[in-house]
MIROVO-410447 format. One line per 8 residues: number of its first residue (from 1); their letters; for each residue y, x negated, z negated of N, C-alpha, C. Coordinates in steps of 0.1 Angstrom, whole numbers. Example, Ala and Ser with C-alpha at 12.3 -4.5 7.8 and 13.67 -1.06 7.14 Angstrom:
BEGIN
1	as	-57:-132:-78:-45:-123:-78:-33:-132:-78; -22:-128:-71:-11:-137:-71:0:-129:-79
//
This chain:
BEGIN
1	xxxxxxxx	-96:-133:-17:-85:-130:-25:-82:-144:-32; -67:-148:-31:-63:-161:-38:-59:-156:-49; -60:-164:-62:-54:-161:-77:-43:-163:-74; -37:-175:-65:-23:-173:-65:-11:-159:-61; -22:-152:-53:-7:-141:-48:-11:-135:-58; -26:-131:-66:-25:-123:-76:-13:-124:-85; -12:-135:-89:-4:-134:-103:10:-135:-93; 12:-139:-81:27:-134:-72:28:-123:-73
9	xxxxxxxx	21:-114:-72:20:-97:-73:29:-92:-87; 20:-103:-95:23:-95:-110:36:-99:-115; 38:-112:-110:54:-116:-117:66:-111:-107; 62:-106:-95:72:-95:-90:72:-80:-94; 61:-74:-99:61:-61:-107:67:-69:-121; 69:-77:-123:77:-73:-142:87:-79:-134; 95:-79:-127:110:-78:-125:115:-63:-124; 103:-55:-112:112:-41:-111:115:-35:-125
17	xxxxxxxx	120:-19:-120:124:-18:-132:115:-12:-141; 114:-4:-152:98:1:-162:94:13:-153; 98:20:-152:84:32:-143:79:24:-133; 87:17:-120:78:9:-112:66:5:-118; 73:-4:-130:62:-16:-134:47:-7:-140; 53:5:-146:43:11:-152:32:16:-142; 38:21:-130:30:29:-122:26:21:-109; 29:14:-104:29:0:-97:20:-8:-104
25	xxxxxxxx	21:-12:-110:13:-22:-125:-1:-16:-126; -3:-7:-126:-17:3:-131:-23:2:-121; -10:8:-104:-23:11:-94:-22:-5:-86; -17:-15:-86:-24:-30:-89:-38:-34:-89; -35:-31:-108:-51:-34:-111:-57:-24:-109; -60:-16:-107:-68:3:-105:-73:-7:-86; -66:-8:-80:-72:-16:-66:-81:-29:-68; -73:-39:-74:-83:-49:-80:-99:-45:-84
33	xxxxxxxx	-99:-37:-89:-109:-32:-100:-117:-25:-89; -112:-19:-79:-121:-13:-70:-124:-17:-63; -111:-28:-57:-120:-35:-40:-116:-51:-48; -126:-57:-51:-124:-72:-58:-127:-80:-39; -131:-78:-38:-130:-86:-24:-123:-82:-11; -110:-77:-12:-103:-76:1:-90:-85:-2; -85:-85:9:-75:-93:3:-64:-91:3; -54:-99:-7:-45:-90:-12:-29:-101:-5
41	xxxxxxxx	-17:-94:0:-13:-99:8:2:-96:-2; 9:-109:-5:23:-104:-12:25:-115:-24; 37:-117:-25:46:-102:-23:58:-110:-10; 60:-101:-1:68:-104:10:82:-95:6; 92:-98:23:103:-93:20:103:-71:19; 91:-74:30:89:-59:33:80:-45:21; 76:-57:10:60:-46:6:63:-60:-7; 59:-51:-20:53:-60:-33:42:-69:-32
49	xxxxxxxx	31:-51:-23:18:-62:-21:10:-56:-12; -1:-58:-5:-9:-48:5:-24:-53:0; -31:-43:5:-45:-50:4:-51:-46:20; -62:-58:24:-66:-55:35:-80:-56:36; -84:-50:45:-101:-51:47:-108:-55:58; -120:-59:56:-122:-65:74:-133:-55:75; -129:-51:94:-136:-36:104:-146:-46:102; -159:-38:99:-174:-39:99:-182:-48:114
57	xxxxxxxx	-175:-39:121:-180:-37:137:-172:-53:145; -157:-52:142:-150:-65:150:-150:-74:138; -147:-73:126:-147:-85:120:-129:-89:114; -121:-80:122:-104:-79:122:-105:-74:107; -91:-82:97:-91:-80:89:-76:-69:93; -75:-53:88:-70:-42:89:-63:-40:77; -52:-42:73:-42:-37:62:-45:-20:62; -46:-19:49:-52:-5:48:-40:4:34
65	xxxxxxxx	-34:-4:29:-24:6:19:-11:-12:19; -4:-7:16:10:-12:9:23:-6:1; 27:-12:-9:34:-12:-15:47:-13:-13; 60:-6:-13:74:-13:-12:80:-5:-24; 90:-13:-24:100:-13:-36:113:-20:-32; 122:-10:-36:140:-16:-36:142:-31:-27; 136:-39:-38:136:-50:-34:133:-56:-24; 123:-47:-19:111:-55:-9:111:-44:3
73	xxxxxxxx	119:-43:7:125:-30:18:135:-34:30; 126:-39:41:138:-42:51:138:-30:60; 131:-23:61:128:-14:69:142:-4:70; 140:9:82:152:13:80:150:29:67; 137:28:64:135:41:52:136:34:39; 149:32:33:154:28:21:146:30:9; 145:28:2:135:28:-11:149:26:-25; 147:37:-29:162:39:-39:161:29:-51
81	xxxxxxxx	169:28:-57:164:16:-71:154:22:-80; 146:14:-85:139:22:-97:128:28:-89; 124:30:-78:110:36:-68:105:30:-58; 96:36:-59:85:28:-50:82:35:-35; 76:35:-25:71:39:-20:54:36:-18; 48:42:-8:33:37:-3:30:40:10; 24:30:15:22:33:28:4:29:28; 3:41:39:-14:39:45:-16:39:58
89	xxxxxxxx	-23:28:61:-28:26:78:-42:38:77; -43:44:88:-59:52:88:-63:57:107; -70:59:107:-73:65:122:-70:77:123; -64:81:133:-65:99:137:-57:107:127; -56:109:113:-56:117:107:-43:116:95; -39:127:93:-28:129:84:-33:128:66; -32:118:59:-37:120:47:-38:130:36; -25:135:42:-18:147:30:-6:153:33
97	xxxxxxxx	-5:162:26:7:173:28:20:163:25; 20:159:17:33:148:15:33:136:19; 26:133:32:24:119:38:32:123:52; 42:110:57:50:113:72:46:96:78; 50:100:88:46:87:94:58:79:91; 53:67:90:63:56:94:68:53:105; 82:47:101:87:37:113:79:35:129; 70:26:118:63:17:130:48:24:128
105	xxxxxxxx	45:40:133:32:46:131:23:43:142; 29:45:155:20:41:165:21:30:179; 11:21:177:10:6:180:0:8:190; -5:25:193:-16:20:205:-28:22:207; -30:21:192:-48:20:191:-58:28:183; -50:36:181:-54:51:176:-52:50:159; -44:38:152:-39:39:139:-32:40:134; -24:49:126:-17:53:119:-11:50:109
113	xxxxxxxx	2:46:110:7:44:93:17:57:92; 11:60:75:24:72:71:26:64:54; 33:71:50:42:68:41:43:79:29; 42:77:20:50:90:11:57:83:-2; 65:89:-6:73:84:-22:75:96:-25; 65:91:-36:63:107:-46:75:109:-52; 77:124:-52:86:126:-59:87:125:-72; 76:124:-82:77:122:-96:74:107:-96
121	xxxxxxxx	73:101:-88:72:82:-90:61:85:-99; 49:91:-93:35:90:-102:22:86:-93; 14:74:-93:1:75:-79:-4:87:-86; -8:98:-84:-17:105:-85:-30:106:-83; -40:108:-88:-58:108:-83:-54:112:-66; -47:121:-61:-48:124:-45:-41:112:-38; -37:108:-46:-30:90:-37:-40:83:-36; -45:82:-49:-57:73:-45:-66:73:-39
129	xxxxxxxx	-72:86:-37:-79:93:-27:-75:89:-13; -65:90:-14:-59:87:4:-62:74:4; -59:68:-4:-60:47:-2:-74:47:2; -85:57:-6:-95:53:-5:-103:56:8; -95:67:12:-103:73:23:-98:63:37; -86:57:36:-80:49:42:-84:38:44; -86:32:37:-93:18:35:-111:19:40; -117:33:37:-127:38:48:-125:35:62
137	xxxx	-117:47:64:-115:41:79:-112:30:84; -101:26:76:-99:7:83:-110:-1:87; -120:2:76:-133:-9:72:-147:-4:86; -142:5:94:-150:13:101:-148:11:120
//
């Protein structure tokens, strides 16, 4: 992890607007605090910020959750002003009832990206759950 993208992270969360910043901002450091050694990738044109892990077995460092926002959305699933999205890479498996795949879900190799934007623009304990279980699999 470089300090530099950290504090890139944070001075692109106090631009969005205050629920982003609030809820974006929290699950930031809420990741920080749990995985201090993965690394953290942003902020680009597509995502605020991602974090990634390296597979046990190959040594491949695996993007395992990301962030996008208004700003940072070239994709073709728009991100409205004022919200966020999340996206999770994982193997095999659907994380949740309100998770759909993305765009670009299958690349081949049996991993998955889905996507959800809550409807109340809240991470919830079951979001985080999914990152976590996600970032499991990546690291596997």
């Amino acid at each position: 992890m470089v300090g530099e993208e950290v504090q890139a992270v944070k001075r692109m969360i106090k631009m969005e607007p205050d629920q982003v910043q609030l809820e974006v901002g929290d699950f930031f450091e809420k990741m920080i605090a749990l995985f201090p050694q993965d690394r953290i990738d942003g902020p680009k044109k597509t995502r605020l910020f991602a974090f990634s892990v390296s597979n046990e077995t190959t040594g491949r460092i695996n993007q395992y959750v990301a962030v996008t926002a208004v700003d940072h959305c070239s994709a073709n699933y728009r991100v409205e002003h004022g919200k966020f999205r999340i996206q999770v890479q994982n193997k095999g498996r659907e994380p949740g009832p309100d998770w759909h795949h993305s765009l670009r879900w299958d690349k081949g190799d049996g991993n998955e990206w889905w996507e959800n934007e809550p409807g109340d623009q809240k991470i919830s304990k079951e979001i985080l759950e999914c990152v976590s279980e996600a970032r499991k699999s990546m690291a596997q």
